[in-house]
N, C-alpha and C positions, 0 to 999 in steps of 0.2 A: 504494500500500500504506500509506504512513503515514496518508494523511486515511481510512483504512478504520481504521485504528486510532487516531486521532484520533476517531471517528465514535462507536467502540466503546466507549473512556473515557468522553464526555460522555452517553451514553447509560445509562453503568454509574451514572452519579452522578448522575442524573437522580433515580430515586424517595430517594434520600438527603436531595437537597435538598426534595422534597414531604413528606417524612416529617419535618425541622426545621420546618418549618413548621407540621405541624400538631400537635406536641407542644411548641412554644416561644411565648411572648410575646415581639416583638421591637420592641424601644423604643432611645431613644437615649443611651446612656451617661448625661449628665448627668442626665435622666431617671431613670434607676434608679437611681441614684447617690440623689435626693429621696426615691425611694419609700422605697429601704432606709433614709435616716435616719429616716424617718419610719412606718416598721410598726409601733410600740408604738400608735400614735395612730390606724392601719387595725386592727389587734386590737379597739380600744377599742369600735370600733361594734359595736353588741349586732343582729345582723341575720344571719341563716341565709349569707348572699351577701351578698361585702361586694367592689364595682365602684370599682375605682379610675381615674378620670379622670386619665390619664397627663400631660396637659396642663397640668392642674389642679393637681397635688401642689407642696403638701402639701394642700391642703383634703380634709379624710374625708369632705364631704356633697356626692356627686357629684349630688345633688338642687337644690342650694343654686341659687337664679337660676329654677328651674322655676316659682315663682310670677308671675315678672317676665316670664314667656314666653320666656324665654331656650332651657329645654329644655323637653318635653314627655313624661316616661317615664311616662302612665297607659297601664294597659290595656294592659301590654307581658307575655306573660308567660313568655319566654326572653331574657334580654339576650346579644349577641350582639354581641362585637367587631366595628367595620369598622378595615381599615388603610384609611391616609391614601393619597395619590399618590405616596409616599417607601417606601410598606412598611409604615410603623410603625404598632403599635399603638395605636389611640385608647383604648381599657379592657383592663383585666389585671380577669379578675373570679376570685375564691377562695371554696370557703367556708368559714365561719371558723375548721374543724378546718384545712384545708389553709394558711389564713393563719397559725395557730398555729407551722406547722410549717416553713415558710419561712424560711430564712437568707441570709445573701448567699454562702455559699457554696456556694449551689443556683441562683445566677443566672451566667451566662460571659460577660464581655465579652470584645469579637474589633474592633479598628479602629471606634469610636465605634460601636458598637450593643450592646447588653447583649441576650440573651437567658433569657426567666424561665422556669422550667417549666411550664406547661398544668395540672400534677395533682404534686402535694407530697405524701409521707408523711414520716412522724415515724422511720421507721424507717429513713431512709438515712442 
């Protein structure tokens, strides 16, 4: 009887955990910790969608290095988070109403991983 209710729990908490997932960007504390000092400087870029390169921050030109071969974003025309082997997110992408509206106290950290919202309004 208990592992049927053991069974019953983790089953109940199961679309809970699928649905954090698909309305959160999750990064690593220190991580977010960068980005939020540095949102005035992701605002600044004058671009419909503004992709920040989680690894990268502070740099605002997740472009920078694409000339060198580094990255290759032509011809892309949905950018599209991958998570790493760890979970985490490689890009947090806004746009720039939603980045506008972003504070840190729309992000949660929980045991070294910060969780950002997926979709920001001004009006929470």
């Amino acid at each position: 009887m208990l592992r049927k209710t053991q069974l019953l729990i983790a089953l109940s908490m199961a679309p809970m955990a699928v649905f954090a997932e698909q309305t959160e960007w999750v990064v690593l504390e220190d991580q977010a910790n960068c980005i939020l000092e540095h949102l005035s400087d992701y605002r600044q870029i004058s671009a419909p969608v503004v992709v920040i390169a989680v690894e990268d921050c502070p740099n605002t030109n997740p472009f920078a290095g694409s000339i060198a071969g580094k990255s290759n974003f032509g011809g892309i025309g949905k950018i599209k988070s991958q998570r790493d082997a760890s979970g985490f997110d490689r890009h947090i992408t806004y746009s720039a109403e939603e980045l506008q509206c972003l504070t840190a106290n729309k992000v949660t950290f929980k045991k070294g991983k910060a969780f950002f919202p997926k979709r920001v309004s001004c009006g929470e």
